[in-house]
mmCIF file of the N, C-alpha and C atoms, coordinates in Angstrom:
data_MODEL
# 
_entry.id   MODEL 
# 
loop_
_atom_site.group_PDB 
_atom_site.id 
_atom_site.type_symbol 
_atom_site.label_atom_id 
_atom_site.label_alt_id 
_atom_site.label_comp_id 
_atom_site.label_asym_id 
_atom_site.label_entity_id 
_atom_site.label_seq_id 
_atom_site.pdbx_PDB_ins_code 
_atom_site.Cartn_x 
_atom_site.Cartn_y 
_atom_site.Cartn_z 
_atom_site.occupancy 
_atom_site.B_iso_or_equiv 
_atom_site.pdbx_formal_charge 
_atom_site.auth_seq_id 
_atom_site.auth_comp_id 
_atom_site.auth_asym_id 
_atom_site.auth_atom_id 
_atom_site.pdbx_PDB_model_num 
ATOM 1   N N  . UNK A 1 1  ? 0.817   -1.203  0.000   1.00 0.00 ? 1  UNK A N  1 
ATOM 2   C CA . UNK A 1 1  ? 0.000   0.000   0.000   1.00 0.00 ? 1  UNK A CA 1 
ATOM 3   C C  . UNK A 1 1  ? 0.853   1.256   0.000   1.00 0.00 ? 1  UNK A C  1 
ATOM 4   N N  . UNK A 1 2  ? 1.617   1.105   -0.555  1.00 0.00 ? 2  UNK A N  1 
ATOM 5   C CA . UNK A 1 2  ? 2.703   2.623   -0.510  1.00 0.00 ? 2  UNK A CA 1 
ATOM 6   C C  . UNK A 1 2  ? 3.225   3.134   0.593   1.00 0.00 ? 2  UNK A C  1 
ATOM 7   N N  . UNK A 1 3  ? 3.443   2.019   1.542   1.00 0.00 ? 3  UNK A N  1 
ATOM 8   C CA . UNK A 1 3  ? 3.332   2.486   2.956   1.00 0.00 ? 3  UNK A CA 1 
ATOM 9   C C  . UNK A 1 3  ? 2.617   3.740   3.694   1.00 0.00 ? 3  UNK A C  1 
ATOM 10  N N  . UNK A 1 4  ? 1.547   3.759   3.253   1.00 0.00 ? 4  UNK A N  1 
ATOM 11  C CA . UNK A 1 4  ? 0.530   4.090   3.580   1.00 0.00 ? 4  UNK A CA 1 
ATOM 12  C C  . UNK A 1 4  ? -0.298  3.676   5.283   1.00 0.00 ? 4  UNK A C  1 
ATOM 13  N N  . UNK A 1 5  ? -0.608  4.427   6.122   1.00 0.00 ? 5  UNK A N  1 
ATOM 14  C CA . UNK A 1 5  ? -1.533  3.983   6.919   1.00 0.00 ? 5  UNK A CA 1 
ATOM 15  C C  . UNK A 1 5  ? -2.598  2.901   6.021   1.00 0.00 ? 5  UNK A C  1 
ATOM 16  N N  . UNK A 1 6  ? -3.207  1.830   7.035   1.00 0.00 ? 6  UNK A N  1 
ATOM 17  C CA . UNK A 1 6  ? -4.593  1.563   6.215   1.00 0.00 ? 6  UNK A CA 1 
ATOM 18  C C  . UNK A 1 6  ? -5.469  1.497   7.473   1.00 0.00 ? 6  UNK A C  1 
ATOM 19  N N  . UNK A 1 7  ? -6.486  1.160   7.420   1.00 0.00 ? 7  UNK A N  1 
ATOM 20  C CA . UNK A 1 7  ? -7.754  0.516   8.256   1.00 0.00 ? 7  UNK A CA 1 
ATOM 21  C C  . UNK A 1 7  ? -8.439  -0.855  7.794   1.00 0.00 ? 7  UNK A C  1 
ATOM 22  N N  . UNK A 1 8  ? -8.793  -1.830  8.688   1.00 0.00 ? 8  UNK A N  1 
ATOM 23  C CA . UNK A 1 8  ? -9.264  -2.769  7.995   1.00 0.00 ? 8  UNK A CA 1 
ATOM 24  C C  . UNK A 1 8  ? -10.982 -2.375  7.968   1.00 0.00 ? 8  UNK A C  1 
ATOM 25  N N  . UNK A 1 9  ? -11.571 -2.562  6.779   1.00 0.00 ? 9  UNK A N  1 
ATOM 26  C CA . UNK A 1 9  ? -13.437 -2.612  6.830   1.00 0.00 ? 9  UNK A CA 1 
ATOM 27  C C  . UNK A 1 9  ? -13.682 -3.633  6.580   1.00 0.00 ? 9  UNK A C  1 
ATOM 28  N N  . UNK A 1 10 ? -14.953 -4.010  6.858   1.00 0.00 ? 10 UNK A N  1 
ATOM 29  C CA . UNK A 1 10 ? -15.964 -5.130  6.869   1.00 0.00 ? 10 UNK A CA 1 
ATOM 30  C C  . UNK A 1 10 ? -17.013 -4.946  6.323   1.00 0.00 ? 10 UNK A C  1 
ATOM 31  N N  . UNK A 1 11 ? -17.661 -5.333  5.441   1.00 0.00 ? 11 UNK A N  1 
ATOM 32  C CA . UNK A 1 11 ? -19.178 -4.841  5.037   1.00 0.00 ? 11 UNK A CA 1 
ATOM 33  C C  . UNK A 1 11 ? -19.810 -6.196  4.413   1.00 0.00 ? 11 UNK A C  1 
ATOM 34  N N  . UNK A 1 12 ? -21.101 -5.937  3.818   1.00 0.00 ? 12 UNK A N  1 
ATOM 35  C CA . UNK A 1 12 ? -21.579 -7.068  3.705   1.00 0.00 ? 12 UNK A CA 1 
ATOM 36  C C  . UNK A 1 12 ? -22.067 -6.353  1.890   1.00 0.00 ? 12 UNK A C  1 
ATOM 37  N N  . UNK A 1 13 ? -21.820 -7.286  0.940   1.00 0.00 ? 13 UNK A N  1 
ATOM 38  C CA . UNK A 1 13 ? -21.617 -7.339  -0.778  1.00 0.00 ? 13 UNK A CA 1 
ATOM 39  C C  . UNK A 1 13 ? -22.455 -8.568  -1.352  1.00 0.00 ? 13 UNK A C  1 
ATOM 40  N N  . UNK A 1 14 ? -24.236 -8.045  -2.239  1.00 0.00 ? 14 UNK A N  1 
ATOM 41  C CA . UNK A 1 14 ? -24.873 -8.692  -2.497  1.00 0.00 ? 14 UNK A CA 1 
ATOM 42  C C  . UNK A 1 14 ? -24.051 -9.789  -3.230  1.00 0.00 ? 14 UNK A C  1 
ATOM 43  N N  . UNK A 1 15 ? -24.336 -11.321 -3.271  1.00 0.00 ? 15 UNK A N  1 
ATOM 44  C CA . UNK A 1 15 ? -24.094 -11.779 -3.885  1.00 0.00 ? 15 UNK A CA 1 
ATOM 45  C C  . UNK A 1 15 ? -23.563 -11.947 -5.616  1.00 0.00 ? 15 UNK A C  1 
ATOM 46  N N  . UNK A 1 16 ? -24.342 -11.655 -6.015  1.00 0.00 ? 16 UNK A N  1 
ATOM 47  C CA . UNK A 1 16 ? -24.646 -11.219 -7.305  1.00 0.00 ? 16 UNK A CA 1 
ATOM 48  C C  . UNK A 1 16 ? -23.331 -10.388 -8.106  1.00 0.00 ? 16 UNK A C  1 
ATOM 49  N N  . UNK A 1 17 ? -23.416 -9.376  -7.317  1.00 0.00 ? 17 UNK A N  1 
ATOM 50  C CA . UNK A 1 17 ? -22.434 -7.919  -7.090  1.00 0.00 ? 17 UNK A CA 1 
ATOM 51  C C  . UNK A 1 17 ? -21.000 -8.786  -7.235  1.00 0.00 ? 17 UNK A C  1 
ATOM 52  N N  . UNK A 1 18 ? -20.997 -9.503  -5.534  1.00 0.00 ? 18 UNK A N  1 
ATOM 53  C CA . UNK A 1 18 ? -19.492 -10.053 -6.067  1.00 0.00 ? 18 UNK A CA 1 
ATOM 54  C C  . UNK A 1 18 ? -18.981 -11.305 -6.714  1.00 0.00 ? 18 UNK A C  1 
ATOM 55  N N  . UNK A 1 19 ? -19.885 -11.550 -7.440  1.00 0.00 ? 19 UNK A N  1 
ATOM 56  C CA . UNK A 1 19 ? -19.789 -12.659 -8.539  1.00 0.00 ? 19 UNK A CA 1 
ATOM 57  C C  . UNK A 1 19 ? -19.120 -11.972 -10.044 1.00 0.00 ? 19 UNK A C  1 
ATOM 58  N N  . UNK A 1 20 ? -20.019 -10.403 -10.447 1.00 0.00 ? 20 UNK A N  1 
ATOM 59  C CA . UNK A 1 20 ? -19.470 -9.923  -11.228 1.00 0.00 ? 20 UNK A CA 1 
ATOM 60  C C  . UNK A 1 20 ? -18.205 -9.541  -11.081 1.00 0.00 ? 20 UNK A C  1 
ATOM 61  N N  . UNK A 1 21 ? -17.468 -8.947  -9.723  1.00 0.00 ? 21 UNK A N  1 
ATOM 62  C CA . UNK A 1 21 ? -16.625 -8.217  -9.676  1.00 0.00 ? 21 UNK A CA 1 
ATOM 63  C C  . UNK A 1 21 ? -15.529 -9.826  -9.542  1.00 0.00 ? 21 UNK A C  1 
ATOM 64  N N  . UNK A 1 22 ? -15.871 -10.792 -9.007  1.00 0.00 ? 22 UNK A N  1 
ATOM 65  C CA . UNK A 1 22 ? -14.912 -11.847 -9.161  1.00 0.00 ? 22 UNK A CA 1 
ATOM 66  C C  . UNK A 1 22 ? -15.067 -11.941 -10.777 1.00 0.00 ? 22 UNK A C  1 
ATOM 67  N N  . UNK A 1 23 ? -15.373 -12.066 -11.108 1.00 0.00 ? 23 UNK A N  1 
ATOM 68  C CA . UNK A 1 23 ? -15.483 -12.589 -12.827 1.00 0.00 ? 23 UNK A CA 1 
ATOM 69  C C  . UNK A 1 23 ? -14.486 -11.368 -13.543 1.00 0.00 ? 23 UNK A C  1 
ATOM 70  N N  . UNK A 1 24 ? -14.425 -9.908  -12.958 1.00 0.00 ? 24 UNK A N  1 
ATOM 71  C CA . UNK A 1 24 ? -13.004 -9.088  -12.996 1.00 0.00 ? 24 UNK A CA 1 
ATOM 72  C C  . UNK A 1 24 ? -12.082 -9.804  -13.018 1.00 0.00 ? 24 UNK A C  1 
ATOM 73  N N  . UNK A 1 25 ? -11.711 -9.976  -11.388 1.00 0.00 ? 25 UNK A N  1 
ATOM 74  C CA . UNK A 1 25 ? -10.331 -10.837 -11.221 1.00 0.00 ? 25 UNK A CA 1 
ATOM 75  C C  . UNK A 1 25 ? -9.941  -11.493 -11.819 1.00 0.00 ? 25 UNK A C  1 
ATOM 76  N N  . UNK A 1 26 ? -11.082 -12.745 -11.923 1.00 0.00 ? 26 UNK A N  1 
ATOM 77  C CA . UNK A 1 26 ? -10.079 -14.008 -12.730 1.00 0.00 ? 26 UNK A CA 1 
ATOM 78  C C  . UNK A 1 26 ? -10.076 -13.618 -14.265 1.00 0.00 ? 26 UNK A C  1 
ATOM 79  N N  . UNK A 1 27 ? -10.523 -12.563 -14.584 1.00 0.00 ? 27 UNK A N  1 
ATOM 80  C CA . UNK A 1 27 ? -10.330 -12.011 -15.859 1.00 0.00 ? 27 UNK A CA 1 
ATOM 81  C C  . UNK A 1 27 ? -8.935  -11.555 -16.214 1.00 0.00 ? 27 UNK A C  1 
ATOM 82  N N  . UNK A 1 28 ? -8.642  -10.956 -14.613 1.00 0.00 ? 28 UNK A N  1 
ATOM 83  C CA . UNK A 1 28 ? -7.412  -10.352 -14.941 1.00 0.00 ? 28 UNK A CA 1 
ATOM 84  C C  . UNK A 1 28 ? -7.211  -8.867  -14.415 1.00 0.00 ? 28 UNK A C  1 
ATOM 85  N N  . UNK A 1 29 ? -8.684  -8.483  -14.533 1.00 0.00 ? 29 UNK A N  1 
ATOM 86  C CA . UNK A 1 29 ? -8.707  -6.955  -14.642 1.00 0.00 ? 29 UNK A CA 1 
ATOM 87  C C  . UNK A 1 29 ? -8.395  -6.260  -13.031 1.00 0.00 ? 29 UNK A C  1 
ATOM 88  N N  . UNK A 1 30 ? -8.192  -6.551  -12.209 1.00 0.00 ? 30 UNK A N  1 
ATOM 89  C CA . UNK A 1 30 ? -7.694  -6.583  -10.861 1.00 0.00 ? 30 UNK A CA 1 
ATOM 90  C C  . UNK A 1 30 ? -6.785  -8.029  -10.207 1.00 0.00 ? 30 UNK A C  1 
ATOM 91  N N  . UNK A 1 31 ? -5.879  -7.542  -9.397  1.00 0.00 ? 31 UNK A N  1 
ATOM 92  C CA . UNK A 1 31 ? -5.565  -8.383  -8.458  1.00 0.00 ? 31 UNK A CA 1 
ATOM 93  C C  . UNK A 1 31 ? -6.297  -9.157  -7.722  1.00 0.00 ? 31 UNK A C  1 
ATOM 94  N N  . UNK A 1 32 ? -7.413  -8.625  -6.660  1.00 0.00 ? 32 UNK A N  1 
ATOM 95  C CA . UNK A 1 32 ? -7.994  -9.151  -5.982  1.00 0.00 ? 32 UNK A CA 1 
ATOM 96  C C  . UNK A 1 32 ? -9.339  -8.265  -5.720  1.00 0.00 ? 32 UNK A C  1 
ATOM 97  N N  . UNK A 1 33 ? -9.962  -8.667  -4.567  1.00 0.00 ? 33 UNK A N  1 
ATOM 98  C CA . UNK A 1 33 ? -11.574 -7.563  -3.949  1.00 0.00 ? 33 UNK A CA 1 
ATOM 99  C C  . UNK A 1 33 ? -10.885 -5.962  -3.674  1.00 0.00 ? 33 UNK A C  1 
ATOM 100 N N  . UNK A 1 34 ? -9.582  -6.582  -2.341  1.00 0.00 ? 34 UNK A N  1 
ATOM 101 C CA . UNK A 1 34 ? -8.916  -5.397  -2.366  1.00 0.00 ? 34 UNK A CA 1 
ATOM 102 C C  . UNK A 1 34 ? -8.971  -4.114  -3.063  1.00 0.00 ? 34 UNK A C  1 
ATOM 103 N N  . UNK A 1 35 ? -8.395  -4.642  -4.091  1.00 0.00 ? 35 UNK A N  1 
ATOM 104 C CA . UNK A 1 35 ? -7.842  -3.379  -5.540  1.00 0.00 ? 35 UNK A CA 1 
ATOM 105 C C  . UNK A 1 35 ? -9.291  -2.911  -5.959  1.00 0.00 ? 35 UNK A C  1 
ATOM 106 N N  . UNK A 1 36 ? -10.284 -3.827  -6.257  1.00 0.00 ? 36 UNK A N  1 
ATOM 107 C CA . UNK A 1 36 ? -11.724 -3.519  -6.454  1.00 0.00 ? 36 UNK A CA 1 
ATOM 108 C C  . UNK A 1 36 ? -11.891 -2.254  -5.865  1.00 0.00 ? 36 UNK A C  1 
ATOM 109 N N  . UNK A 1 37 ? -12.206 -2.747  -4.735  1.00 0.00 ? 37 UNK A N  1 
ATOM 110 C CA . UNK A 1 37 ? -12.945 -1.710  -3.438  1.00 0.00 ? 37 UNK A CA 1 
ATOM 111 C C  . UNK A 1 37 ? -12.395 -0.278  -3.636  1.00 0.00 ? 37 UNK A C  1 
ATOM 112 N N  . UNK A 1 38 ? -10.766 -0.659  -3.848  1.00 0.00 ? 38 UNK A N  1 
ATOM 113 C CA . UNK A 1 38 ? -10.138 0.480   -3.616  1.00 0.00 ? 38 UNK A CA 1 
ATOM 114 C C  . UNK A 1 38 ? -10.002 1.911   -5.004  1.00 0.00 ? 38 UNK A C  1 
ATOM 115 N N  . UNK A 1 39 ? -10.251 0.879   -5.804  1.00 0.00 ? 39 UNK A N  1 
ATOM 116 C CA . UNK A 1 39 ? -10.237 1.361   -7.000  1.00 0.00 ? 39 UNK A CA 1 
ATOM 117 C C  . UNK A 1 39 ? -11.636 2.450   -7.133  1.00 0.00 ? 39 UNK A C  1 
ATOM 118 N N  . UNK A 1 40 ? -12.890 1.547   -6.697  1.00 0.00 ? 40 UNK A N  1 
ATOM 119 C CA . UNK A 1 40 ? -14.518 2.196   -6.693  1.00 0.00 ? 40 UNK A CA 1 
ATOM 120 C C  . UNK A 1 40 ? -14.470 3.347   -5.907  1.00 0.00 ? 40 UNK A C  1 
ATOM 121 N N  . UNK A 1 41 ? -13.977 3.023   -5.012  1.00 0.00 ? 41 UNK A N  1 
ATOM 122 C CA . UNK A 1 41 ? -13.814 4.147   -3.592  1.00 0.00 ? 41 UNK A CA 1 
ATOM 123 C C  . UNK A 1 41 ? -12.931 4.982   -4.297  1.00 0.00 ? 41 UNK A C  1 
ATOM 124 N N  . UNK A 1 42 ? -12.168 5.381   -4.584  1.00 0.00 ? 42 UNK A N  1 
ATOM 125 C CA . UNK A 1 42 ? -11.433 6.574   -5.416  1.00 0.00 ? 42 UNK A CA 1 
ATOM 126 C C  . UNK A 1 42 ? -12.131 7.450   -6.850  1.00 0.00 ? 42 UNK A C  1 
ATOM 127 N N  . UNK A 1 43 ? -12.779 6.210   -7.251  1.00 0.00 ? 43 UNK A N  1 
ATOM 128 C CA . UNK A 1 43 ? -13.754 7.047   -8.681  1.00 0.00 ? 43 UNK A CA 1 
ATOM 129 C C  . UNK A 1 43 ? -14.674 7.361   -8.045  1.00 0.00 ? 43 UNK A C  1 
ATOM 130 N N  . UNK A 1 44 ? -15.215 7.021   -6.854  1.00 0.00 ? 44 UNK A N  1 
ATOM 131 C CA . UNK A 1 44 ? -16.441 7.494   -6.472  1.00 0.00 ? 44 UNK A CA 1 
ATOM 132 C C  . UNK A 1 44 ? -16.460 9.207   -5.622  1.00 0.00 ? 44 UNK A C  1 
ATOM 133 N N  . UNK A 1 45 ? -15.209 8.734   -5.080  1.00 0.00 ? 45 UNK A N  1 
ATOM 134 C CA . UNK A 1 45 ? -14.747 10.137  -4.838  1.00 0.00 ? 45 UNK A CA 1 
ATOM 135 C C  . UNK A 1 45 ? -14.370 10.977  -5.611  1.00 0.00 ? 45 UNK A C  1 
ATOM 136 N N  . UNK A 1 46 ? -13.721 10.612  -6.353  1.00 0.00 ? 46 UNK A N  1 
ATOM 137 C CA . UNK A 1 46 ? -13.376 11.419  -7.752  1.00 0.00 ? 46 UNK A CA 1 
ATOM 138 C C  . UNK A 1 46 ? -14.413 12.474  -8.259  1.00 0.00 ? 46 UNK A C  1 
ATOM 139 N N  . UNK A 1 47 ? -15.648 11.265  -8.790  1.00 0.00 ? 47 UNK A N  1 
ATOM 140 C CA . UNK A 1 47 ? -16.755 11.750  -9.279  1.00 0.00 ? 47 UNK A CA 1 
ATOM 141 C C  . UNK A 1 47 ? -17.546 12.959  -8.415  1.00 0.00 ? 47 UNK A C  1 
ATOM 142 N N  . UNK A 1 48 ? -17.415 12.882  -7.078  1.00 0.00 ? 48 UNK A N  1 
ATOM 143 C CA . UNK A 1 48 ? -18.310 13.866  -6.291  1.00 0.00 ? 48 UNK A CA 1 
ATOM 144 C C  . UNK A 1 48 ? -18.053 14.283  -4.938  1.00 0.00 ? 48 UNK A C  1 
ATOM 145 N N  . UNK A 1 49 ? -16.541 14.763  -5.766  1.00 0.00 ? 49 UNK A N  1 
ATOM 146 C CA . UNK A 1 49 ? -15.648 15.599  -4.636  1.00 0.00 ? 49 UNK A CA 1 
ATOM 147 C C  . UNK A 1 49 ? -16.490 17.173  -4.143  1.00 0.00 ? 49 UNK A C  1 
ATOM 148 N N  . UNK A 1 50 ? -17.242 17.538  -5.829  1.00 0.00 ? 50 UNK A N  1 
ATOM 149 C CA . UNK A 1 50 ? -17.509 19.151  -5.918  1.00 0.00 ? 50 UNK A CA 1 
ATOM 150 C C  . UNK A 1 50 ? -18.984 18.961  -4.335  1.00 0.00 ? 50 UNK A C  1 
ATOM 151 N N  . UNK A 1 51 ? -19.784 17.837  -5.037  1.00 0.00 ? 51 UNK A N  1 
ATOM 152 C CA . UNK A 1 51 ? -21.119 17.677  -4.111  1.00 0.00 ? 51 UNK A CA 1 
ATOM 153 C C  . UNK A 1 51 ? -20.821 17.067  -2.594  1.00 0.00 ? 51 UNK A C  1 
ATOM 154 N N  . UNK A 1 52 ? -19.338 16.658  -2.416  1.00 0.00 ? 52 UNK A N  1 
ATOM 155 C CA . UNK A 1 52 ? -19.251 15.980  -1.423  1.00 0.00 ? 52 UNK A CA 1 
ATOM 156 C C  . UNK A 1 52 ? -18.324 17.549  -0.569  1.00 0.00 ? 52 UNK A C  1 
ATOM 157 N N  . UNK A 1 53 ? -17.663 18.544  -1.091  1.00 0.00 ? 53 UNK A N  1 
ATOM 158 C CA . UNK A 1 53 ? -17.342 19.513  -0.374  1.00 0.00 ? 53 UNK A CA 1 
ATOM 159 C C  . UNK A 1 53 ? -18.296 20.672  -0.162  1.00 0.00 ? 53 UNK A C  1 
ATOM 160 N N  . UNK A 1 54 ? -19.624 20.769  -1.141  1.00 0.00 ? 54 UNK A N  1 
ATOM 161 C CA . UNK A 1 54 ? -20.718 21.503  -0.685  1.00 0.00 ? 54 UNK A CA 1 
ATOM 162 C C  . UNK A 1 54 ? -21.343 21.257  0.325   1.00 0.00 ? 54 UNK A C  1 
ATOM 163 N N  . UNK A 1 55 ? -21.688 19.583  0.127   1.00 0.00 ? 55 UNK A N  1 
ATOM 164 C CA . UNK A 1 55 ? -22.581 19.115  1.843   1.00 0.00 ? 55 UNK A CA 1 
ATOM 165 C C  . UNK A 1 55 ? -22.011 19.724  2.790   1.00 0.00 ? 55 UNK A C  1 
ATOM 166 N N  . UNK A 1 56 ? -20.749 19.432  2.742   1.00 0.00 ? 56 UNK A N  1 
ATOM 167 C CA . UNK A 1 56 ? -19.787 19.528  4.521   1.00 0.00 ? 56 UNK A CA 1 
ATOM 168 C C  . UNK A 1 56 ? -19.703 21.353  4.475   1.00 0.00 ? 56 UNK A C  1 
ATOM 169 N N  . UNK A 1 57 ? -19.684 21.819  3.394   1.00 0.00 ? 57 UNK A N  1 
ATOM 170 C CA . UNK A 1 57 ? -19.922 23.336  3.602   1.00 0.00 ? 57 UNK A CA 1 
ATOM 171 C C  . UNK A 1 57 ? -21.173 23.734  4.435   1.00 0.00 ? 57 UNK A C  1 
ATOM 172 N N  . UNK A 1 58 ? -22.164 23.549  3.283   1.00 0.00 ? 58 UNK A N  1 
ATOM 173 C CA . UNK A 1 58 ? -23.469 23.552  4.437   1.00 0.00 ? 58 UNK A CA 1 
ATOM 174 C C  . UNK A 1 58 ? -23.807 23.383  5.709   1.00 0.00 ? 58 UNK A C  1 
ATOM 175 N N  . UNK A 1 59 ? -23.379 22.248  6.130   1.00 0.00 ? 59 UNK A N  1 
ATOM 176 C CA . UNK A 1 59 ? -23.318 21.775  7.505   1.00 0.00 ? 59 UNK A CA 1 
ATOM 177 C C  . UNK A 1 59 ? -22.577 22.584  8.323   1.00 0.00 ? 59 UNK A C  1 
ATOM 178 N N  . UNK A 1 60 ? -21.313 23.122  7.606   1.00 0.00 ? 60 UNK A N  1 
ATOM 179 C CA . UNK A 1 60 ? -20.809 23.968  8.832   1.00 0.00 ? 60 UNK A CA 1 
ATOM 180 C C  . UNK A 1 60 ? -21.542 25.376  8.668   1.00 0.00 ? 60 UNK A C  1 
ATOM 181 N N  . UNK A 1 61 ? -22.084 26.059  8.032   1.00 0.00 ? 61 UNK A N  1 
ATOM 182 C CA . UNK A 1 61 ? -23.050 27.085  7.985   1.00 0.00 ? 61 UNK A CA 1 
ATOM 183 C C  . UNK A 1 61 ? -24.256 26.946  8.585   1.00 0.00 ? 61 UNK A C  1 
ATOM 184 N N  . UNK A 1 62 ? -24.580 25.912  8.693   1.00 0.00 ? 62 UNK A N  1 
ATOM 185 C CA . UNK A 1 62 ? -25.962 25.049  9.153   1.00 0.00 ? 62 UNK A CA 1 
ATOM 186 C C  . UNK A 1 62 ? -25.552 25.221  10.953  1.00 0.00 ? 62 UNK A C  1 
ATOM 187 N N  . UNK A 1 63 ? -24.524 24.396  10.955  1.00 0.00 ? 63 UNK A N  1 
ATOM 188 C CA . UNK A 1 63 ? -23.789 24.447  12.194  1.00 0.00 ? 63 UNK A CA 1 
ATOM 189 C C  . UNK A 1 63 ? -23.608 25.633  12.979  1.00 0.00 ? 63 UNK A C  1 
ATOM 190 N N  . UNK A 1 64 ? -22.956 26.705  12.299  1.00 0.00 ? 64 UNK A N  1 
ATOM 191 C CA . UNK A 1 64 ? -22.579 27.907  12.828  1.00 0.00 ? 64 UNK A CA 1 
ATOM 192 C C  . UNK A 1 64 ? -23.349 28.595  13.108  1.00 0.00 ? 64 UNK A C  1 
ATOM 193 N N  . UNK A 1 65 ? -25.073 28.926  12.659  1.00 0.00 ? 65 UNK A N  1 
ATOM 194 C CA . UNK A 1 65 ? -25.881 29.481  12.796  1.00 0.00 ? 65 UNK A CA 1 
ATOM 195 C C  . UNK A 1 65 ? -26.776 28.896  13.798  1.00 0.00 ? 65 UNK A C  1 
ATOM 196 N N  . UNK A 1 66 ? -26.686 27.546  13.748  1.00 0.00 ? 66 UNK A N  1 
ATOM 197 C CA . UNK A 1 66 ? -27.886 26.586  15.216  1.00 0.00 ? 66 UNK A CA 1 
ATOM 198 C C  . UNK A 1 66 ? -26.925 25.909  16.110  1.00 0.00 ? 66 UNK A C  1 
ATOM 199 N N  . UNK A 1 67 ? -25.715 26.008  15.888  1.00 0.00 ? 67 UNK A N  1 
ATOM 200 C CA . UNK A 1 67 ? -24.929 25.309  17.002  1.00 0.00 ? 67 UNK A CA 1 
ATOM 201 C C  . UNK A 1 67 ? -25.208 24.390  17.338  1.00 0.00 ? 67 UNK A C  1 
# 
């Protein structure tokens, strides 16, 4: 991990879901779930950095005004 801090998560992944994303792997197209996860979690952030730094704006305006 680039020597990187990590955290371990746990979650629970419809069946279905990780049948496709195994059918990745042994494709080739990833290493493992790992790289998956990690990969989604970065485009997903990617995608909605702009809507994901407005919320937390709000909230602290939201915040600052009702404490």
């Amino acid at each position: 991990m680039n020597g990187a801090q990590t955290t371990t998560v746990q979650t629970e992944i419809p069946t279905a879901l990780l049948s496709q994303v195994q059918d990745l792997i042994n494709a080739g197209w990833f290493r493992n779930l790992d790289e998956v996860v990690l990969d989604a979690l970065r485009r997903f952030l990617a995608s909605h950095r702009a809507e994901l730094v407005e919320q937390f704006i709000r909230q602290d305006v939201e915040w600052g005004l009702t404490g």
